[in-house]
C-alpha positions, -999 to +999 in steps of 0.1 A: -568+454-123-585+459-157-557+463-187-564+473-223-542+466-252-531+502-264-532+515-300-513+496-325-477+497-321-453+511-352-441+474-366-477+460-358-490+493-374-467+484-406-475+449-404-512+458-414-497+485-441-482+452-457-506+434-450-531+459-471-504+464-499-505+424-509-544+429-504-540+456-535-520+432-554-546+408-554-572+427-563-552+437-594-543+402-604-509+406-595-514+378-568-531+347-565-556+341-541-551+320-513-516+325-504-506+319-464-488+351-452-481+335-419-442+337-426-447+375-431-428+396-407-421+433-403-391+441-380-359+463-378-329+456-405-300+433-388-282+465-398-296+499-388-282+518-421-300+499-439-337+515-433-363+513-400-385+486-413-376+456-429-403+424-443-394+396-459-428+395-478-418+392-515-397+361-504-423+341-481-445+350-508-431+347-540-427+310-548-460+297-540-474+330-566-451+315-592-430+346-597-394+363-588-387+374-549-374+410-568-396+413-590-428+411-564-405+433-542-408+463-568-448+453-571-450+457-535-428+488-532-451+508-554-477+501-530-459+510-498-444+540-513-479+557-515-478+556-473-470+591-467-446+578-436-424+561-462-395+581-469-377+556-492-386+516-496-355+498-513-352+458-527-321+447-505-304+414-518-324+386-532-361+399-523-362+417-489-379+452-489-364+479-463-383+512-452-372+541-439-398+562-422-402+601-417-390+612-378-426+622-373-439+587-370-412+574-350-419+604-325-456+591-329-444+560-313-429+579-283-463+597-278-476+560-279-453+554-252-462+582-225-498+574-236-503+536-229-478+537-197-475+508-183-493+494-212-474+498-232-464+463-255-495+447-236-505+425-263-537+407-277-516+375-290-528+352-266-565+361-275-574+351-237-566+314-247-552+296-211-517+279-204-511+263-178-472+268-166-458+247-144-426+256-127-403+248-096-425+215-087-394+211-063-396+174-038-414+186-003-384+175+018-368+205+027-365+242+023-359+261-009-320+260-019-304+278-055-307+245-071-342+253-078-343+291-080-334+293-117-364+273-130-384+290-103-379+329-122-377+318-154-415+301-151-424+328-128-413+354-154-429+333-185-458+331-163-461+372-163-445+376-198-476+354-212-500+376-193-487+406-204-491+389-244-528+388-236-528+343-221-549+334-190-523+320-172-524+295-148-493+291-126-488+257-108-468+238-084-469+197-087-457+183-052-447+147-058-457+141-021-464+098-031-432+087-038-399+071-019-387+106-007-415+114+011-414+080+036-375+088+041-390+123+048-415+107+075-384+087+084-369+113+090-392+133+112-399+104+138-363+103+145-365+146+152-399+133+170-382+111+193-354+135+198-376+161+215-391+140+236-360+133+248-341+100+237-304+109+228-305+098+188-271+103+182-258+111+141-289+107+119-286+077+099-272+077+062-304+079+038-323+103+060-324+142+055-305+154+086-313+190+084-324+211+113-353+221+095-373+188+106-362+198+140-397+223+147-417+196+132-406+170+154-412+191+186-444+199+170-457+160+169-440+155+202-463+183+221-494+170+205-491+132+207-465+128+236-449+092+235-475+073+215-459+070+187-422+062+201-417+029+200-445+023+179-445-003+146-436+023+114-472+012+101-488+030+129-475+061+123-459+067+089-488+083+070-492+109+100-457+120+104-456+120+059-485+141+060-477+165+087-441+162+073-452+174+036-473+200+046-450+217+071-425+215+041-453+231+017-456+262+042-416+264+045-417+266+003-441+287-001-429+313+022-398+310+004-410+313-027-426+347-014-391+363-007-390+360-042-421+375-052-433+337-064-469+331-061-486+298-071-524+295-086-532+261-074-509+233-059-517+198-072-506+164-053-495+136-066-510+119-037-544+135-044-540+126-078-533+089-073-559+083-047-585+103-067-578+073-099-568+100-119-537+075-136-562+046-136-587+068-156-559+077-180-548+042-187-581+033-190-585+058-216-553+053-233-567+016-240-594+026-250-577+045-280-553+013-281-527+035-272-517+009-240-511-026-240-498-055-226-461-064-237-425-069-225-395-046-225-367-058-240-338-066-220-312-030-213-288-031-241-248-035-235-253-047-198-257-085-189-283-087-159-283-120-140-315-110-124-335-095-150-365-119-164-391-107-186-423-092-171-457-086-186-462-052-183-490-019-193-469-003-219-479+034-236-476+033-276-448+065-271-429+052-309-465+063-322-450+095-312-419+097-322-404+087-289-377+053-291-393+031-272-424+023-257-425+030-220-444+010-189-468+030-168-469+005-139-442-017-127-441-051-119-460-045-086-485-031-098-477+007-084-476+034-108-442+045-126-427+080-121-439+084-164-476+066-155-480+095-125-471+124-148-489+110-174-523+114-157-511+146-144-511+163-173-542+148-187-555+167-156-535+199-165-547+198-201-586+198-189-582+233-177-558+249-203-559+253-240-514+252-238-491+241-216-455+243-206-436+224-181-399+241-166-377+211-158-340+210-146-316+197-173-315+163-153-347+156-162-341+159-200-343+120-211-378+117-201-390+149-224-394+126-253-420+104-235-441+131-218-442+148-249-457+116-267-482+111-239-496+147-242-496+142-277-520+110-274-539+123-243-549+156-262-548+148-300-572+118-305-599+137-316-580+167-332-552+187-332-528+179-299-524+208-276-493+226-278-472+215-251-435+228-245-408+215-222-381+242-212-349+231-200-331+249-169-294+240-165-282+244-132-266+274-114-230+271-098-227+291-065-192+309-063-178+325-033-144+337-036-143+320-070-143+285-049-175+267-058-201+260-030-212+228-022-250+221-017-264+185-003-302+182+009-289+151+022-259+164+041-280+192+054-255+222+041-268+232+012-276+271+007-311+277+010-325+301-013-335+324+015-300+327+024-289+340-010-317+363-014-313+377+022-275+384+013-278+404-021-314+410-026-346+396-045-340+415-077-305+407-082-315+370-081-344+374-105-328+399-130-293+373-125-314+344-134-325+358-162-295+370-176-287+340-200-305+316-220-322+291-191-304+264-211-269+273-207-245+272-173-244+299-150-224+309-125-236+328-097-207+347-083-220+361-047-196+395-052-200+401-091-239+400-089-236+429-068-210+446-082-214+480-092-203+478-126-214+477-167-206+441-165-232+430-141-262+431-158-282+439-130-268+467-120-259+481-158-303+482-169-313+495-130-285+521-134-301+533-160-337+536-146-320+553-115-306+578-142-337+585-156-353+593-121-322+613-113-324+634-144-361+639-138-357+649-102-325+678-109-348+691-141-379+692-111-357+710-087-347+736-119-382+737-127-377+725-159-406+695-166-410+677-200-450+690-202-473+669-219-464+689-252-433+696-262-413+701-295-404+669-301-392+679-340-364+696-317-352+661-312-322+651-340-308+614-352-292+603-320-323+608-301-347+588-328-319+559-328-331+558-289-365+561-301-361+533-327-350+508-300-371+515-272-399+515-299-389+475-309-402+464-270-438+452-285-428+428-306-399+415-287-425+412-260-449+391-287-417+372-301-407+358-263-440+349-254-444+327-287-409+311-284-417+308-246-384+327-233-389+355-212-349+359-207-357+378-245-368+407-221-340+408-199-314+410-234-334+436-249-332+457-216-297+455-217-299+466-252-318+496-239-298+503-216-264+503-237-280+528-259-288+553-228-261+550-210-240+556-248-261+589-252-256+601-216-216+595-219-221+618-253-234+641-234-204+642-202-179+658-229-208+679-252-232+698-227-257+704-262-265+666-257-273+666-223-308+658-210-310+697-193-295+716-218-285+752-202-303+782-213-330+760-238-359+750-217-374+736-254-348+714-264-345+702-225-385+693-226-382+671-256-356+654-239-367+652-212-401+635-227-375+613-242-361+605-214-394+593-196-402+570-221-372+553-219-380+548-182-412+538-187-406+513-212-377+497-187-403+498-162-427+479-180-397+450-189-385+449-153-422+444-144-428+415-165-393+400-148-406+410-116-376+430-110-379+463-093-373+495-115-346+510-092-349+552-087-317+556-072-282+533-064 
């Protein structure tokens, strides 16, 4: 489907107003030429009383022109005044300017609203330029389970959130299908092999992955290769039973994946990779730009090792880059490290994408320094680096009855994420996921998530999408319809302080896809939702500030229109989280 970024929105509207008032300045002398407005912003007051607008222009601006913060405020303030939308325009504190606009244009905005549709806060940011996320890159060794669902919606929703700001997006998987985990895997399988052709295995030895799940795989290898491989040498048949292991797991995580709504571009192997020379190439590189050599680590600090010697080995320059040490990209045995394998992995990524951005769980936070360096060398030698981000996903606690649950691949009795989602539904997970900062703990209560109540989140923004749809439907059935048309100046100050909020989703949709953090979305929702829920309580004890106002069919259509846009602009967020817009609970 072909989108189209909609008219200018009201605080990118005003962003060029400002932008065109420092233009005047200049050309009256009254600025310099060649100041950076880059720190310019336009967006709503911390505090609504004081205006609509507010830019912190005359501050970015004021040093580097050699003149006073106020004193450029009340140069620019002239200028903005003359914008027949400007009501007032007011130096707050040391410098900032705050606007207050006529109703009209915020009802302008709501018109934008029912105009773009689903549209609407579609942005041109990303000028089509291509980042590659990478998310969920969970071990093949087993099904889904809630320890990886978190990172999983957060890049999923990044994924659609840079999209929506106007990226090519590429969304990947990175099975790491060469290391240790994946022979214990094969291990693993020959033992659920041998099982169904009939040998009594008894308990699953400690190391392997005892879960049932290896179970169909092992009948499978047993119906196509009989007993050949039963007593066979683990040479023989290792690399069969990995690679019908890790692609059996690959179709078990990808269909759960779906039950989320999770859909992966391309799925790159670490095995591929490594056999393709891919980590050879990049070292080879790397030396070239004497950004690898030959040295020795120093001995770990604070521990005395009886068995460690000094070894020679291919080291990656990482201090150059701010990192505290160098770090090897082979070991002693010539195989590559886990840092040598990603290494060349994102030289790959970077090939194809002008950005990236990797979701990691928190455990993996001691190697962010490193990777960073290396995408910094790999991408920067003959330029600018490309931007490269590593987002941090804590883990999720499972309650039930406020006891925590226990998950162990290992053990086999862990809770697969297909469980969870089959128990309280796709778009609880995803909105719940979403629901704090990626980098803070979460619980994940099985009875509060679906609790019907202004507490839970998920319920509290769908509620109000289902109230919209309600509202909509009674006015239908009274044949009372907002029309395409109506007397919006019928609307008073509660209404524009709904219109004033909803009106703030572009740029909070252009400020979470620059800081990368699409859980922005899901706050902002909330926020929305707050606000309609607060008018609609107004209106249980005042019947003149209902939606369907008895006896004024005029006053009902305007809010009515009002209350469509709302809807449509919670639509539009719950899209880009990839949580369904609810019409009734």
């Amino acid at each position: 489907m072909t989108h189209t970024v909609p008219n200018l929105t009201l605080f990118a509207e005003f962003a060029g107003v400002i932008d065109r008032a420092l233009d005047a300045l200049l050309a009256g002398g009254a600025l310099p030429g060649g100041l950076a407005r880059g720190g310019v912003t336009t967006e709503p007051p911390r505090d609504p009383a004081h205006g609509d607008l507010s830019t912190n222009a005359a501050m970015v601006l004021a040093k580097p022109a050699g003149t006073n913060p106020r004193a450029l405020a009340a140069l620019l303030i002239d200028e903005l005044r003359k914008d027949a939308r400007v009501i007032s325009a007011e130096i707050a504190g040391p410098g900032f300017i705050n606007l207050r606009l006529t109703p009209e244009t915020w009802l302008g905005e709501m018109r934008l609203i029912a105009q773009a549709g689903e549209d609407y806060g579609r942005s041109d940011l990303g000028q089509g330029s291509t980042v590659n996320v990478e998310y969920v890159s969970a071990n093949p060794t087993g099904p889904m389970h809630m320890g990886h669902c978190r990172g999983a919606v957060v890049g999923d929703a990044l994924a659609t959130l840079l999209g929506f700001a106007g990226h090519t997006v590429i969304r990947e998987y990175y099975i790491n299908d060469a290391g240790g985990q994946v022979d214990v895997l094969a291990r693993s399988v020959h033992i659920r092999y041998r099982e169904a052709l009939g040998e009594a295995v008894g308990d699953i030895p400690e190391g392997l992955y005892p879960g049932d799940y290896l179970v169909p795989i092992g009948q499978e290898l047993a119906a196509e290769y009989g007993d050949r491989y039963a007593a066979a040498p683990e040479g023989e048949w290792l690399a069969l039973f990995r690679t019908r292991a890790v692609a059996a797991m690959m179709v078990m995580i990808r269909a759960d994946l779906a039950l989320l709504g999770i859909h992966h571009d391309v799925f790159s192997s670490e095995a591929v990779l490594q056999a393709s020379g891919k980590p050879a190439a990049a070292e080879a590189w790397l030396r070239a730009h004497d950004l690898v050599y030959d040295g020795v680590l120093e001995a770990p600090k604070g521990k005395v090792l009886d068995d460690w010697e000094a070894v020679e080995l291919p080291l990656f320059r990482s201090t150059r880059f701010g990192d505290d040490q160098d770090r090897p990209i082979r070991k002693s045995d010539g195989g590559w490290t886990y840092f040598g394998a990603d290494l060349a992995y994102h030289f790959q990524k970077s090939e194809t994408a002008d950005a990236l951005v990797d979701i990691w769980g928190a455990d993996h936070a001691g190697t962010v320094k490193r990777i960073r360096a290396a995408v910094a060398a790999l991408t920067g030698a003959e330029g600018t680096p490309k931007p490269f981000e590593v987002k941090l996903v804590q883990m999720v606690q499972l309650l039930r009855d406020g006891q925590p649950v226990k998950m162990s691949k290992r053990a086999g009795t862990f809770v697969t994420l297909a469980d969870v989602v089959s128990e309280v539904g796709r778009d609880v997970v995803r909105f719940t996921m979403l629901s704090r900062k990626p980098d803070a703990q979460m619980d994940f209560d099985f009875a509060k998530v679906v609790e019907a109540s202004k507490d839970n989140p998920v319920f509290y923004v769908q509620y109000a999408h289902a109230r919209v749809c309600s509202t909509l439907r009674k006015a239908a059935a009274e044949g009372l319809f907002p029309g395409e048309a109506p007397d919006l100046a019928l609307l008073g100050d509660e209404e524009l302080a709904l219109i004033r909020l909803v009106a703030q989703f572009p740029r909070i949709i252009e400020s979470a896809a620059q800081a990368r953090e699409p859980h922005r979305v899901a706050f902002f929702l909330n926020d929305i939702a707050a606000g309609f829920h607060a008018y609609w309580n107004v209106g249980n004890d005042r019947p003149d500030k209902r939606y369907i106002v008895a006896g004024d069919p005029a006053l009902t259509a305007a809010r009515l229109f009002l209350a469509t846009q709302i809807g449509q602009v919670i639509r539009n967020g719950l899209a880009i989280l990839g949580v369904t817009a609810a019409e009734e609970l």
